[in-house]
C-alpha positions as CSV (number, residue, x, y, z in Angstrom):
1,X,132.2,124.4,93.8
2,X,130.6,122.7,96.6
3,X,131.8,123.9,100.0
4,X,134.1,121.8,102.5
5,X,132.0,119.9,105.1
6,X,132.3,121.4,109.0
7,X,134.7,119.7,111.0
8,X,133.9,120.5,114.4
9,X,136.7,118.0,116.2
10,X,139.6,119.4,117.6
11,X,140.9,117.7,119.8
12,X,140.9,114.1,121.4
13,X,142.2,110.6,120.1
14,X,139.3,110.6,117.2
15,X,140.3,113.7,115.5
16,X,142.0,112.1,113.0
17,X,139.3,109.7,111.9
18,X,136.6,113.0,111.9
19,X,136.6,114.4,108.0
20,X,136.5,111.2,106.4
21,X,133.7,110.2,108.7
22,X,131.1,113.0,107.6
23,X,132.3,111.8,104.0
24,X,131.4,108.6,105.7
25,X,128.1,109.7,106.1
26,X,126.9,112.0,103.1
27,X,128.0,109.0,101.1
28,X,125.1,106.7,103.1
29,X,122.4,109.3,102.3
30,X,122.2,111.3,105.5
31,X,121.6,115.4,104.8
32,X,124.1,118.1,105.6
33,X,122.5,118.9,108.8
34,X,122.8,115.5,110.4
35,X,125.7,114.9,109.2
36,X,126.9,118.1,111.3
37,X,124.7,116.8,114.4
38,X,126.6,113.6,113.9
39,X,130.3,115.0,113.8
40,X,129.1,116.9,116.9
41,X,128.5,114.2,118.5
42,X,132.0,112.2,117.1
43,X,133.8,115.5,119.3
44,X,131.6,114.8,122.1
45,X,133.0,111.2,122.1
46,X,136.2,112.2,121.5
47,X,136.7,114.6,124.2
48,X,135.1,112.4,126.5
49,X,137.8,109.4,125.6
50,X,140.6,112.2,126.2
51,X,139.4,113.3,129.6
52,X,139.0,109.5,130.3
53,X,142.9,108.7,129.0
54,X,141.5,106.1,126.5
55,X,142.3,105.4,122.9
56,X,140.1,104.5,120.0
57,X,141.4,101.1,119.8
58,X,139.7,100.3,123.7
59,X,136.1,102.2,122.2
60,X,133.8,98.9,123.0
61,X,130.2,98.4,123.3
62,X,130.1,98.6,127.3
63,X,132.5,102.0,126.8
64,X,129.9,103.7,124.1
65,X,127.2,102.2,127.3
66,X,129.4,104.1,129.7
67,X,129.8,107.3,127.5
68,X,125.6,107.9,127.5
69,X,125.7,107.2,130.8
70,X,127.6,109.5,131.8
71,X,125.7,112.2,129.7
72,X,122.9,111.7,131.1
73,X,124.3,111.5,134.6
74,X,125.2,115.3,133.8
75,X,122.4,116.3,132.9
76,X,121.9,116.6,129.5
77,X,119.3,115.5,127.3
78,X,121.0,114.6,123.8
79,X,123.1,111.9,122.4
80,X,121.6,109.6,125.5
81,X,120.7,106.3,124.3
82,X,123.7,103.5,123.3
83,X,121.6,102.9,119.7
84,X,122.4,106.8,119.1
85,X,126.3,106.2,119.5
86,X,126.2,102.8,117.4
87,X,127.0,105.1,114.2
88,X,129.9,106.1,115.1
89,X,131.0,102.7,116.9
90,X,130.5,101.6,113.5
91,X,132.6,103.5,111.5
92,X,135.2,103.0,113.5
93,X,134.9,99.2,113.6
94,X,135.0,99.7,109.6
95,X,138.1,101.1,109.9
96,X,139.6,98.7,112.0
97,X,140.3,101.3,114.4
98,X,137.6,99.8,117.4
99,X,137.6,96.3,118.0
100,X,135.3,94.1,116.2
101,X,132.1,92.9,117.8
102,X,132.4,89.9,120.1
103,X,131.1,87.1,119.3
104,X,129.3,84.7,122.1
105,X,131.7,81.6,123.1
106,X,128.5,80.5,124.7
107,X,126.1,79.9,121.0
108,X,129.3,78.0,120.5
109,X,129.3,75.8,123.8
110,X,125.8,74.9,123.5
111,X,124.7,71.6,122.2
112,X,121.2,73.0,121.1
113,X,122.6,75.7,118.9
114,X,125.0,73.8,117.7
115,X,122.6,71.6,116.6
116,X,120.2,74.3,115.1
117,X,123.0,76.2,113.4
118,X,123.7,72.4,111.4
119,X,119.8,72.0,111.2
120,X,119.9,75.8,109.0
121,X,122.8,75.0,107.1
122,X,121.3,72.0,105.8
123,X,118.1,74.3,104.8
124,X,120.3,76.7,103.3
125,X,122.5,74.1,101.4
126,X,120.9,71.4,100.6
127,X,116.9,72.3,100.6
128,X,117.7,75.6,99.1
129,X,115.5,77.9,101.3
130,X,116.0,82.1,101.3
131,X,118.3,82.4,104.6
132,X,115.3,85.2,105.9
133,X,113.1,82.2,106.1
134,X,115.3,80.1,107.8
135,X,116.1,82.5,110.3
136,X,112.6,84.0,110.9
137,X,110.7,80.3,110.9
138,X,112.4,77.2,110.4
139,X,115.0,77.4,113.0
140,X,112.9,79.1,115.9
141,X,110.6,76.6,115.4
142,X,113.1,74.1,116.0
143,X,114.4,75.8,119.0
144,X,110.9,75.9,120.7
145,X,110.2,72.4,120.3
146,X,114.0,71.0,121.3
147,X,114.2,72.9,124.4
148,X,113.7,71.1,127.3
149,X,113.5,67.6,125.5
150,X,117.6,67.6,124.1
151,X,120.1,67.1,127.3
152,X,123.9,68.5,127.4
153,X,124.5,65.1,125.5
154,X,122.2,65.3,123.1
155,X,120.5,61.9,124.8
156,X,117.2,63.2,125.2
157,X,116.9,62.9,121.2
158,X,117.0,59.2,121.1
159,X,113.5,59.1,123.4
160,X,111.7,61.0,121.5
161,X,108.3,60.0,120.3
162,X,105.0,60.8,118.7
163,X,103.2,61.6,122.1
164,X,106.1,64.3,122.4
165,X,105.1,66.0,119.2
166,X,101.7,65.5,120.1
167,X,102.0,67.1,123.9
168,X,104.1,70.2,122.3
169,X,101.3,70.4,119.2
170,X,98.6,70.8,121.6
171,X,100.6,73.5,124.1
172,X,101.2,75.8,121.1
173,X,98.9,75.2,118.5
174,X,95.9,76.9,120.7
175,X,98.0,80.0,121.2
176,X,98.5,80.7,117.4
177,X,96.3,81.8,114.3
178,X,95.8,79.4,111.4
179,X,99.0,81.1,109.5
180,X,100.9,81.5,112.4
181,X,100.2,77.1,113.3
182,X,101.1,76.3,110.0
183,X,104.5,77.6,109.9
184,X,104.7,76.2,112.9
185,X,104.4,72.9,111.6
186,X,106.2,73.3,108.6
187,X,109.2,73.7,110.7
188,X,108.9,70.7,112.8
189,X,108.4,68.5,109.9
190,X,111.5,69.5,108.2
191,X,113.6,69.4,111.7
192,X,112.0,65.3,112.3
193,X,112.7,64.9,108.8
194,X,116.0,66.0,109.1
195,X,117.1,64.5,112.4
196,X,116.0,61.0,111.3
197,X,118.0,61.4,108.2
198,X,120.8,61.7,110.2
199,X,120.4,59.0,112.4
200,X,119.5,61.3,115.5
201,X,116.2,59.8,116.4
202,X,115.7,56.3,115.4
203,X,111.9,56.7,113.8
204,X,110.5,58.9,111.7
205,X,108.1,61.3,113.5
206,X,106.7,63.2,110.7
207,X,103.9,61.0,110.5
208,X,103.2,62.2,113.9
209,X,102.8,66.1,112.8
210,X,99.5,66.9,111.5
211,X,97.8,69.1,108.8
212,X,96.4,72.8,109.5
213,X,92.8,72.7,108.3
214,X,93.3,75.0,105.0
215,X,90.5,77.7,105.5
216,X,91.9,79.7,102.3
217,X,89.6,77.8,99.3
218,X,86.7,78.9,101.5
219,X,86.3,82.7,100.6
220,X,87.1,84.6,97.7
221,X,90.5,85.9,97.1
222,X,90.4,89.4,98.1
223,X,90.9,92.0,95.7
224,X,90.4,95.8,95.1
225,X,88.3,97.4,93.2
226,X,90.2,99.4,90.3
227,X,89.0,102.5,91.9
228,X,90.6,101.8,95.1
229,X,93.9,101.0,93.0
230,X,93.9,104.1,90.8
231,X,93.4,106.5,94.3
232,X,96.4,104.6,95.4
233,X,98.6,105.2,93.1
234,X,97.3,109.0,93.1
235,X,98.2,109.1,96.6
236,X,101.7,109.2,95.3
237,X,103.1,112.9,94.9
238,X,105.3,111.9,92.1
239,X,107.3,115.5,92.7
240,X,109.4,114.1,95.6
241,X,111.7,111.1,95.3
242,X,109.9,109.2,97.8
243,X,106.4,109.6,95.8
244,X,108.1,108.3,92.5
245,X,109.4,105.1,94.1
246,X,106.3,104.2,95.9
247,X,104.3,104.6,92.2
248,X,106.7,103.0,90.5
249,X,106.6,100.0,93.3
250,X,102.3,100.2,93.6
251,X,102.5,99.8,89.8
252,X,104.7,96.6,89.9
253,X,102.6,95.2,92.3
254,X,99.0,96.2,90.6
255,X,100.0,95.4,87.1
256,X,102.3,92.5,87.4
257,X,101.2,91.0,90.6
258,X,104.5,90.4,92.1
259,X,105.2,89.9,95.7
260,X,106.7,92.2,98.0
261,X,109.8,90.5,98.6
262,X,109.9,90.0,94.8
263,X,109.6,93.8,94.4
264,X,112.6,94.2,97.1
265,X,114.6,91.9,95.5
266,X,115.3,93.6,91.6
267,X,118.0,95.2,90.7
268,X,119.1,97.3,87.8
269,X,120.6,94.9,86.2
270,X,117.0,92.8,86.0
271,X,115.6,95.1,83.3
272,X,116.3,94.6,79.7
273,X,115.4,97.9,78.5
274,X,116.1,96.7,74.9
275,X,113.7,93.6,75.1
276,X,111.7,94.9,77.7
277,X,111.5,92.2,80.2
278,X,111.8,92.3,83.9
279,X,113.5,89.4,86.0
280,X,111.7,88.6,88.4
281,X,113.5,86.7,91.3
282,X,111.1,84.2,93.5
283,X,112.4,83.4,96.7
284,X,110.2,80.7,97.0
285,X,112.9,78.0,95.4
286,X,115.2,80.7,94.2
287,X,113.5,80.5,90.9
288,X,114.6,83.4,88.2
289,X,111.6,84.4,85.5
290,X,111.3,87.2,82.8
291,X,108.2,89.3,82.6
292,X,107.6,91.8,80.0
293,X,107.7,95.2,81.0
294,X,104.3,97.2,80.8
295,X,105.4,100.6,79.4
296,X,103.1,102.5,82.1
297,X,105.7,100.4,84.7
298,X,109.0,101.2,82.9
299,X,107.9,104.9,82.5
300,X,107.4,105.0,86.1
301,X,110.9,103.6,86.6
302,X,112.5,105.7,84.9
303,X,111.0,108.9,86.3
304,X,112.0,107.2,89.3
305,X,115.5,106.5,88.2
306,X,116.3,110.5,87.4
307,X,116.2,110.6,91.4
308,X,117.2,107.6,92.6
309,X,120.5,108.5,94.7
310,X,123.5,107.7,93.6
311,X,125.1,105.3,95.5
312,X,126.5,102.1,94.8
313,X,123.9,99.9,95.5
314,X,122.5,98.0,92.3
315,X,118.4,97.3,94.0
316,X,116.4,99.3,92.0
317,X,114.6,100.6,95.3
318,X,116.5,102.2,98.1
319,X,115.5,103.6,101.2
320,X,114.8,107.3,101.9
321,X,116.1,108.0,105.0
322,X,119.6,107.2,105.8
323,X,121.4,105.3,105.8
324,X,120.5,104.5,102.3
325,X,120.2,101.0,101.1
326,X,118.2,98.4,100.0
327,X,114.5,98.2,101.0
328,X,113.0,94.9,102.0
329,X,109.8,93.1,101.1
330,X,108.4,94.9,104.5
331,X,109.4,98.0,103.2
332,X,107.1,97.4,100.0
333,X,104.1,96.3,102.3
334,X,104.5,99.3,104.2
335,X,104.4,101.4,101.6
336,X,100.9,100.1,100.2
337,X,99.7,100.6,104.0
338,X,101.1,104.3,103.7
339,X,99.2,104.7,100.4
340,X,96.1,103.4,102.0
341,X,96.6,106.0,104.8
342,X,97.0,108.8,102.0
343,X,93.9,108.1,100.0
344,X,91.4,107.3,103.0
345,X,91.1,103.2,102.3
346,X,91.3,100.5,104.6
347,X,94.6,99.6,104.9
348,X,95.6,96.5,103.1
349,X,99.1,94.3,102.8
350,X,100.7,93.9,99.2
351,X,99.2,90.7,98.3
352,X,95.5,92.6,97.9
353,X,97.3,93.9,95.2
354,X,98.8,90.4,93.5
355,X,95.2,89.2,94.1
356,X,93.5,92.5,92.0
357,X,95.8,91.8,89.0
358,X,94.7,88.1,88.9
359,X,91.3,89.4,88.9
360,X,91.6,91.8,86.6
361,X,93.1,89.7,84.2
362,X,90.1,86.9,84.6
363,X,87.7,89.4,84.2
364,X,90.0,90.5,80.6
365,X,89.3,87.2,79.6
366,X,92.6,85.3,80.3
367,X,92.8,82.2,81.1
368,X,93.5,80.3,84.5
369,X,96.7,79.2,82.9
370,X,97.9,82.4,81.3
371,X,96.9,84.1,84.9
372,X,99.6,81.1,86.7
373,X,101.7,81.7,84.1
374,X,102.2,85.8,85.3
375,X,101.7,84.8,88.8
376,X,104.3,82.4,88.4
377,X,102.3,79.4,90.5
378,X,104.0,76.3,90.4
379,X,100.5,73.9,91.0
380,X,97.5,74.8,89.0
381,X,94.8,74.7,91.8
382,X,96.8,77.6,93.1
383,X,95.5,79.5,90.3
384,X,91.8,77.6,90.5
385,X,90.9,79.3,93.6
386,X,90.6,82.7,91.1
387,X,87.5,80.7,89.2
388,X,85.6,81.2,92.1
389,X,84.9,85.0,91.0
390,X,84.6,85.1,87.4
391,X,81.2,84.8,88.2
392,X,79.4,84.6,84.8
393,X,81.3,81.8,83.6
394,X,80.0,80.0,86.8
395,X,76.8,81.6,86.4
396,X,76.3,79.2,83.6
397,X,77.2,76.0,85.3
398,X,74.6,76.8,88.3
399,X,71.6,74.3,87.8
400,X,68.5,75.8,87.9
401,X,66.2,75.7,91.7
402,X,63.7,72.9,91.3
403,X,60.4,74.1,91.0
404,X,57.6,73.4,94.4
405,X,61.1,73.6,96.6
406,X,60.7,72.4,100.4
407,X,57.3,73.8,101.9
């Protein structure tokens, strides 16, 4: 029988709420020891709220700022930061007990945002776009360029023109990399789109947004060489959780090619043991696709699976240090960096690894369209760029030098 969990709380208006929140805790994945660090810390903040004649119901963000303060005011050198006490602000906001978070009037008041937060709800809704990349690109894209050109009354939209887009192109475009310029533009064209659509500019600028000179049909996708690959995957120590997870995720990547956020995004519910097909999600256009299974893959998952926590979550891959949850398609990137780290490589993202199985399956002999067809590429010349290394198939289209060449 597994023993009772210390209670250290005593005393104070939170000693009520105490047991259930290192329950709280151990549920989210955090060890015995920090969950007794943390219930240490739930007295401290209890006692403190006592002394101070306040109750749980008046715990807000500038009181938790007020509680480190005052530890460190006295001197000691734990429990200091307002991020450290957010845990336990948490909880109790879960409970109902603290008030919620408030939420800006000001985001509301403002024209701008108001116009930005219709601007993402019409990528969400009607385009379709994954909210992460609405949030991370689309909109502050859109903020950047309306700022300073929109007025209180929204009549500075009405003047714009092409020598606008133009003037802000040429401030910001210099300041960027090649990536970095083109999600840049991408933004503003769907934002001029948009607010000609809806009558808030009376001509469409988009013609006045140009193209980002593609530099990526100029070099040769880059891939690893299987060696690299299989000392990655060794890198793994496959006795801990964490090592089982990262093999099981190096092998999606490797032998499937799918992308990180791809990776991120199954659950257990996307693997058809019986069939043995994977679902793989693409957030590009929130496309669904079944892959088969590799059996090398689904034995890693399930060696994986005997010590996956058990919490409620249905992703396949969690976190290992509390709280647990869901990883995210950084997560999966970081972890082929890590695995770089471990077996002495350079370090490389998780596409290297999308862009190895496509080689590897050229040089098996598949085709360009079975290769799209795993990769899940929704244009062909996508996939074309891969011809460029099978390079005795193109070996055999080179024309031979002409003989007496230039003196």
């Amino acid at each position: 029988m597994a023993s009772r969990l210390w209670v250290p709380v005593a005393s104070g208006p939170l000693a009520r709420y105490a047991a259930d929140y290192g329950s709280w805790l151990a549920a989210r994945g955090y060890s015995r020891w920090t969950v007794a660090h943390r219930l240490w810390q739930f007295e401290l903040l209890s006692r403190w709220l006592e002394r101070g004649g306040l109750s749980p119901g008046e715990l807000s963000l500038e009181l938790v700022e007020a509680f480190s303060a005052a530890r460190q005011t006295a001197g000691y050198s734990t429990w200091l930061s307002v991020r450290s006490t957010m845990l336990p602000l948490g909880y109790l906001r879960e409970l109902g007990v603290a008030p919620a978070a408030a939420t800006g009037s000001v985001v509301v008041d403002d024209p701008l945002e108001r116009l930005l937060a219709e601007f993402g709800r019409y990528l969400l809704v009607e385009r379709g776009l994954v909210e992460r990349t609405v949030c991370a690109r689309y909109v502050p894209a859109a903020r950047l360029f309306l700022s300073g050109r929109m007025s209180p009354d929204r009549s500075g939209l009405g003047r714009l023109s092409g020598a606008d887009v133009s003037l802000f192109l040429a401030a910001e475009c210099p300041k960027r990399s090649v990536s970095s310029a083109r999600y840049l533009l991408c933004g503003l064209r769907s934002l001029l789109r948009w607010l000609y659509l809806t009558g808030r500019i009376p001509n469409p600028l988009v013609w006045a947004v140009p193209a980002v000179a593609d530099l990526r049909d100029r070099s040769l996708p880059r891939g690893l060489e299987v060696a690299v690959v299989k000392r990655l995957v060794e890198s793994c120590d496959r006795r801990r959780t964490v090592g089982r997870r990262d093999y099981a995720v190096l092998l999606l990547l490797f032998r499937l090619g799918l992308r990180a956020g791809e990776v991120a995004a199954i659950t257990l519910d996307d693997i058809d043991w019986r069939t043995g097909e994977l679902l793989v999600r693409n957030g590009k256009g929130r496309r669904q696709e079944r892959l088969p299974l590799p059996a090398d893959v689904g034995e890693a998952i399930v060696s994986y699976l005997r010590r996956r926590p058990r919490t409620g979550e249905r992703a396949l891959f969690l976190r290992v240090v509390a709280p647990t949850g869901t990883i995210r398609g950084s997560a999966v990137s970081g972890i082929v960096r890590a695995a770089c780290k471990r077996a002495g490589v350079p370090s490389v993202g998780s596409h290297a690894l999308r862009h190895t199985a496509a080689i590897e399956m050229l040089r098996g002999g598949a085709t360009l369209v079975e290769i799209g067809e795993v990769l899940r590429h929704q244009e062909p010349r996508t996939t074309a760029r891969y011809a460029k290394v099978d390079r005795k198939t193109l070996r055999r289209l080179a024309r031979p030098w002409p003989e007496g060449g230039a003196a």
